[in-house]
C-alpha positions as CSV (number, residue, x, y, z in Angstrom):
1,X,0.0,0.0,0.0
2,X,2.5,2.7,0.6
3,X,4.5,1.8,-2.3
4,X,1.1,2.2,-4.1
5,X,0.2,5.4,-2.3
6,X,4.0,6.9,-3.3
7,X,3.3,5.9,-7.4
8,X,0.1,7.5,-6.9
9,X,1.6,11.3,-6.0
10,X,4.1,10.5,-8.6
11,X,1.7,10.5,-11.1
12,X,-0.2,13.3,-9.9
13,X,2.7,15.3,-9.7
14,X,3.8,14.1,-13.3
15,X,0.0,15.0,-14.3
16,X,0.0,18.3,-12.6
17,X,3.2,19.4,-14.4
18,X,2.1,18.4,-18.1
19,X,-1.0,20.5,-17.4
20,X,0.8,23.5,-16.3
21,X,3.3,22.9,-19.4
22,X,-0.2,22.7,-21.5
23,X,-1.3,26.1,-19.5
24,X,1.4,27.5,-20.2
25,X,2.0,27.2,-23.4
26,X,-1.7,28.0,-24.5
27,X,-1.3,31.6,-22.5
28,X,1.8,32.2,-24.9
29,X,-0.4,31.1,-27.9
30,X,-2.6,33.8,-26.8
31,X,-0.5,36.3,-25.4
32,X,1.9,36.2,-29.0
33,X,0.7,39.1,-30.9
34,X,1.0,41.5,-27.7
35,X,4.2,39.8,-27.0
36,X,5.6,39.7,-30.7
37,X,4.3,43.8,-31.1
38,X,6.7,44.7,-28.2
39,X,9.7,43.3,-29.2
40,X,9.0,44.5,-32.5
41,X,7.7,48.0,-31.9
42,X,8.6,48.8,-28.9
43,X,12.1,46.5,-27.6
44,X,13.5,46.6,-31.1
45,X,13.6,50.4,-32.1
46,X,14.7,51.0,-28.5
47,X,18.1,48.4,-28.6
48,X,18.2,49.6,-32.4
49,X,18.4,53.6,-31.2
50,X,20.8,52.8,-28.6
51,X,22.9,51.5,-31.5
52,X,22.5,54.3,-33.5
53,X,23.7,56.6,-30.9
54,X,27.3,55.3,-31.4
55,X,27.4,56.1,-35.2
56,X,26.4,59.0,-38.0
57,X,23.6,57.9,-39.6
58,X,21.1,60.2,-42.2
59,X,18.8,57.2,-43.3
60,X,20.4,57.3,-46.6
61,X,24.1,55.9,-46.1
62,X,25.2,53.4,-44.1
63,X,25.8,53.7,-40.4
64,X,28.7,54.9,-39.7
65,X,30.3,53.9,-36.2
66,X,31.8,57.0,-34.3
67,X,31.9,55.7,-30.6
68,X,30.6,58.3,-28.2
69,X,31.2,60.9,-31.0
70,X,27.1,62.0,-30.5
71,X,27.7,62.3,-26.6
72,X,30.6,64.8,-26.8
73,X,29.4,67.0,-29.1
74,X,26.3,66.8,-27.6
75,X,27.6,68.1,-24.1
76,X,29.6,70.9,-25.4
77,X,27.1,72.3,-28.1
78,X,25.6,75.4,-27.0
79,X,22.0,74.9,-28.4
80,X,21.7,71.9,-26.6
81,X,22.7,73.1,-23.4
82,X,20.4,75.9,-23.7
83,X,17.3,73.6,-24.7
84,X,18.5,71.8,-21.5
85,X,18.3,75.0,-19.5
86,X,14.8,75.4,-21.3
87,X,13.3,72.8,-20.5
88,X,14.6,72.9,-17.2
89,X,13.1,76.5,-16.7
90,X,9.5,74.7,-18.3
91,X,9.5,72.1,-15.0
92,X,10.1,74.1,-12.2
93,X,7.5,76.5,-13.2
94,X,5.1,74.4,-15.0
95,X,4.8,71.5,-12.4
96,X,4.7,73.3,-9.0
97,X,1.5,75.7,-10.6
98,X,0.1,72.5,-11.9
99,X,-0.2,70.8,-8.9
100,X,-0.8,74.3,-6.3
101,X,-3.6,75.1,-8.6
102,X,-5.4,71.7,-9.4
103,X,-5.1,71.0,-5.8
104,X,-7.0,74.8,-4.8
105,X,-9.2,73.6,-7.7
106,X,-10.0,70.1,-6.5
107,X,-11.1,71.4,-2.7
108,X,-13.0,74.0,-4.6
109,X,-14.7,71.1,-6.9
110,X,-14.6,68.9,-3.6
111,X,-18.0,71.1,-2.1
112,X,-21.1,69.0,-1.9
113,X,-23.4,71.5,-3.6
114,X,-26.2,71.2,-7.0
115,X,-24.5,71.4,-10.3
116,X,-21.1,70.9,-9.1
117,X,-20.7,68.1,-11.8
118,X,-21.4,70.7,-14.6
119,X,-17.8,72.9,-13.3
120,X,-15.7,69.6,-13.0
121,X,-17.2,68.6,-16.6
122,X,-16.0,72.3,-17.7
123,X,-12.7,72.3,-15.9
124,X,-11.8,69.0,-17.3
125,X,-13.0,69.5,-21.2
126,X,-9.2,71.2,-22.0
127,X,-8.0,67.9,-21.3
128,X,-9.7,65.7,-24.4
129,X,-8.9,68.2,-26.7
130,X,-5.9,68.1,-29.1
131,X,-2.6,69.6,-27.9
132,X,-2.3,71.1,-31.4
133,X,-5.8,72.6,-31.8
134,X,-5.3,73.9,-27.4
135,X,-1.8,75.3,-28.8
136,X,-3.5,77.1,-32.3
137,X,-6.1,78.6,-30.0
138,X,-3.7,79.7,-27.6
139,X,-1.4,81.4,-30.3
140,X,-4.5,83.7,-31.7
141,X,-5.2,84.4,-28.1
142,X,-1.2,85.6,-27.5
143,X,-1.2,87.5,-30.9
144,X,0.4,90.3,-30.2
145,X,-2.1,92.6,-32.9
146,X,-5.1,91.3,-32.5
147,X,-5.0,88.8,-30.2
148,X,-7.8,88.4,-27.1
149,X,-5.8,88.7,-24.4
150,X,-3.5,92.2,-25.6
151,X,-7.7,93.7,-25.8
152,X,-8.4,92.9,-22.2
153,X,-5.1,94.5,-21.2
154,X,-5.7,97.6,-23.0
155,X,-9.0,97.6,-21.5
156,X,-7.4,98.0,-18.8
157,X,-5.1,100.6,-19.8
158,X,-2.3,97.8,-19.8
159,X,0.1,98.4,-23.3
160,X,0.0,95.3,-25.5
161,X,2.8,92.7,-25.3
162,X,4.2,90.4,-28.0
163,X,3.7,87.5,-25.8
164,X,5.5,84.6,-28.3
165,X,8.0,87.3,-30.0
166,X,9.6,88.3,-26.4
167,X,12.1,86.4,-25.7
168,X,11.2,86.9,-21.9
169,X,7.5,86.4,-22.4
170,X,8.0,83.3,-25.1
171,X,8.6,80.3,-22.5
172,X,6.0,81.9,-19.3
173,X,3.2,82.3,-22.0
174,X,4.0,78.3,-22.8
175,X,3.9,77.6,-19.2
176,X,0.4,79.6,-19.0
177,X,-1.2,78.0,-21.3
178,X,0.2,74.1,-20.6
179,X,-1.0,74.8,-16.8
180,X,-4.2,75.4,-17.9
181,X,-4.0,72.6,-20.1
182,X,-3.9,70.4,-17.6
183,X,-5.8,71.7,-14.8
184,X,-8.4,69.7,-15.4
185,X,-6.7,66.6,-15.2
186,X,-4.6,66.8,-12.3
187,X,-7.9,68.5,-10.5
188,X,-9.1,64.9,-10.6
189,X,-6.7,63.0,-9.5
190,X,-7.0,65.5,-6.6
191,X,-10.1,64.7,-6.3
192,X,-9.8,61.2,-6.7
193,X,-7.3,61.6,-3.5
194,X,-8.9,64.2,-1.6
195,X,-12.5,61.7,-1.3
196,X,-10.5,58.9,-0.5
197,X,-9.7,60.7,3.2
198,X,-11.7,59.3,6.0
199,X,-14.3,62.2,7.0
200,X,-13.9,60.6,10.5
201,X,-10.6,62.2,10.1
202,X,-11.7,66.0,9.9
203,X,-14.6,65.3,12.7
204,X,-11.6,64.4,15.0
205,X,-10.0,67.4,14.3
206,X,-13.2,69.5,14.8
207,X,-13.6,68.5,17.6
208,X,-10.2,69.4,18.9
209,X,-10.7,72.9,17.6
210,X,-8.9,72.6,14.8
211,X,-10.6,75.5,11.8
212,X,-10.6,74.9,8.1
213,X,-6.4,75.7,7.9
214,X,-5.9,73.9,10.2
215,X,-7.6,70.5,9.0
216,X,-6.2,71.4,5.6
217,X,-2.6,71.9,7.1
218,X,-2.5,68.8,9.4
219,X,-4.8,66.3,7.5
220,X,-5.2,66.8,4.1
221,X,-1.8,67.6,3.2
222,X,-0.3,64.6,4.6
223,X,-2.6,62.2,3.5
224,X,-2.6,63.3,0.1
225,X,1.3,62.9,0.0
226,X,1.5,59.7,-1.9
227,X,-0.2,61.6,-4.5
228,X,1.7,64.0,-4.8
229,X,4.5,62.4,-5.0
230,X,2.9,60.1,-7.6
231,X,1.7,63.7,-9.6
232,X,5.2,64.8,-9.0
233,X,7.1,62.0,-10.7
234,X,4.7,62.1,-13.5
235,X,4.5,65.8,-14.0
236,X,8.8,66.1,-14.3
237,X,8.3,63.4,-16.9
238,X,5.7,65.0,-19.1
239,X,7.7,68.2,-18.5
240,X,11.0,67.2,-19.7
241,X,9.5,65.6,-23.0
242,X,7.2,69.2,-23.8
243,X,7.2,69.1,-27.6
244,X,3.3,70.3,-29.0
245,X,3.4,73.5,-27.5
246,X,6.6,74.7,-28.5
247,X,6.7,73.5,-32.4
248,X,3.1,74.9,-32.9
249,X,3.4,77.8,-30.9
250,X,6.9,79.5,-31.4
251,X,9.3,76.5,-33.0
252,X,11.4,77.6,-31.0
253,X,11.8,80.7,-30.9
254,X,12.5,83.8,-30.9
255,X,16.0,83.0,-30.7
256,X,16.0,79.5,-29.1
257,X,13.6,81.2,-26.2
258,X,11.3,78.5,-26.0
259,X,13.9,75.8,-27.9
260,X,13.0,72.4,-25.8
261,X,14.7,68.7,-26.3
262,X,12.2,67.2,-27.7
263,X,11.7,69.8,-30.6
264,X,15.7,69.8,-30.7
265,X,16.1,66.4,-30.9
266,X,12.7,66.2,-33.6
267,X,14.6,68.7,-35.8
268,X,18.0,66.4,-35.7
269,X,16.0,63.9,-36.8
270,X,13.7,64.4,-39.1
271,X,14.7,68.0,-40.5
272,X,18.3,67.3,-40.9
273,X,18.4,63.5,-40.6
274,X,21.3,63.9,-37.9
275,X,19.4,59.8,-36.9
276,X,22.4,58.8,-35.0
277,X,22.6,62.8,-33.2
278,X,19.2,62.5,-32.0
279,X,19.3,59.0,-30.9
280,X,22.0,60.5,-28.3
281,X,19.6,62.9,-27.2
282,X,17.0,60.9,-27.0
283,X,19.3,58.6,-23.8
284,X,20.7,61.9,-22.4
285,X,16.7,62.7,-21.9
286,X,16.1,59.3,-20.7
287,X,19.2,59.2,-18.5
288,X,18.1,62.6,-16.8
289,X,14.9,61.6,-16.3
290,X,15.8,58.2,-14.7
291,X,18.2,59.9,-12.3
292,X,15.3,62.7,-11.6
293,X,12.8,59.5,-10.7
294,X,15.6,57.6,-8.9
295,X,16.3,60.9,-6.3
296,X,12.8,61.1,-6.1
297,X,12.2,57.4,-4.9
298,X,14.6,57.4,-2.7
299,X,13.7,60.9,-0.5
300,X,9.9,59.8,-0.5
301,X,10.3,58.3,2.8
302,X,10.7,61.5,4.8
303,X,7.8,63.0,3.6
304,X,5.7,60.6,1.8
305,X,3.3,59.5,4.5
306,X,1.0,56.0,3.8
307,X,-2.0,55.3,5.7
């Protein structure tokens, strides 16, 4: 009997592990064209860019290895370093007025009162609509002749600006209108956040005497630091790859004002076909951007606050 018992988890066990093998094999039957479409779209171009970074290609010739030819030139040309500086200047405005004024927004849309669904609808419509049509609007609306914001200043008795041909006005007029862009979107992930706090929470503090500061100070704030952090990470990585705003809006200009990677590294590539030039870029971007993520990971602990 035991010897009969033993054969008897031997063959379940052989039985079990030809119907995993038959499991698994039937969830990479139908997991293949996903599967097959990354390497080929998405694994492939990236290994086949990193390649390209190491030679001088213009989509013509044949590659032609150089080494770390791309990175040098790369770190000591000027334009570069000032669509560094750029974008740069583009992040630390755009994402801390992002987030300060979704977040006033999203306690304002937070209110329990009639017809409050119709403002977050309204607030959030900027958000489906095309960067390039949002950017084309924006440009009539900076036009420094006719344009709708230059009348309301002269109502005012305020002289008209050339909001996109000043070179200090170029990149804060971008910022304006890419913050109110997406207001609407980050207001709901506030809001998303700011319902997901406990009300037993703010009744606690009530009743300690804590006033509407107060409660905002010492209870919303901290609980809504995971997403913050989370709105943080993303919004330095949507910053550092602006591109819609910039080539529709100024292309670059005036004089590199508004000049961002992204359009820089679009023009290497398919303007002057610099393939292998832009490839470099395109890993100085993604090796900024990893670092940037990697400091932010690992100071979340000291303020980050999970409940």
């Amino acid at each position: 009997m035991p010897m009969d018992l033993k054969a008897l988890k031997e063959k379940i066990k052989a039985n079990r592990g030809s119907y995993n093998r038959r499991e698994t094999l039937w969830a990479l039957f139908f997991l293949s064209p996903k599967i097959i479409g990354l390497i080929i779209f998405t694994f492939g171009p990236i290994i086949a860019s990193f390649l390209l970074s190491f030679t001088n290609w213009d989509l013509v010739t044949k590659p032609e290895w150089i080494g770390l030819g791309n990175y040098k030139h790369l770190l000591s040309n000027p334009i570069f370093i000032k669509a560094l500086k750029n974008t740069a200047y583009y992040t630390l405005l755009n994402v801390p007025l992002s987030m300060v004024l979704s977040l006033l927004l999203a306690v304002a849309m937070n209110q329990k009162l009639k017809g409050i669904v119709v403002f977050r609808t309204a607030f959030f419509m900027p958000v489906i609509s095309s960067m390039v049509a949002i950017s084309l609007l924006w440009k009539y609306i900076y036009n420094s002749q006719y344009g709708l914001l230059n009348y309301f200043l002269g109502l005012a008795g305020i002289a008209p600006k050339n909001w996109l041909g000043d070179t200090r006005l170029a990149m804060p007029s971008l910022i304006m209108m890419s913050v109110w862009k997406g207001l609407g979107y980050n207001m709901m992930i506030w809001l998303a956040a700011l319902q997901g706090i406990p009300e037993d929470l703010y009744e606690a503090a009530r009743i300690d005497g804590a006033n509407k500061w107060q409660q905002f100070k010492n209870v919303t704030v901290p609980l809504l630091s995971p997403t913050t952090f989370l709105m943080l990470i993303l919004g330095i990585i949507n910053s550092f790859q602006v591109f819609e705003a910039s080539y529709v809006m100024t292309n670059g200009g005036p004089a590199n004002a508004t000049l961002t990677i992204v359009l820089y590294l679009y023009s290497n590539a398919f303007e002057w076909l610099k393939m292998g030039y832009a490839s470099a870029m395109a890993y100085i971007l993604a090796l900024i951007i990893f670092v940037l993520t990697i400091i932010q990971f690992k100071y979340q602990k000291k303020w980050v606050h999970y409940y």
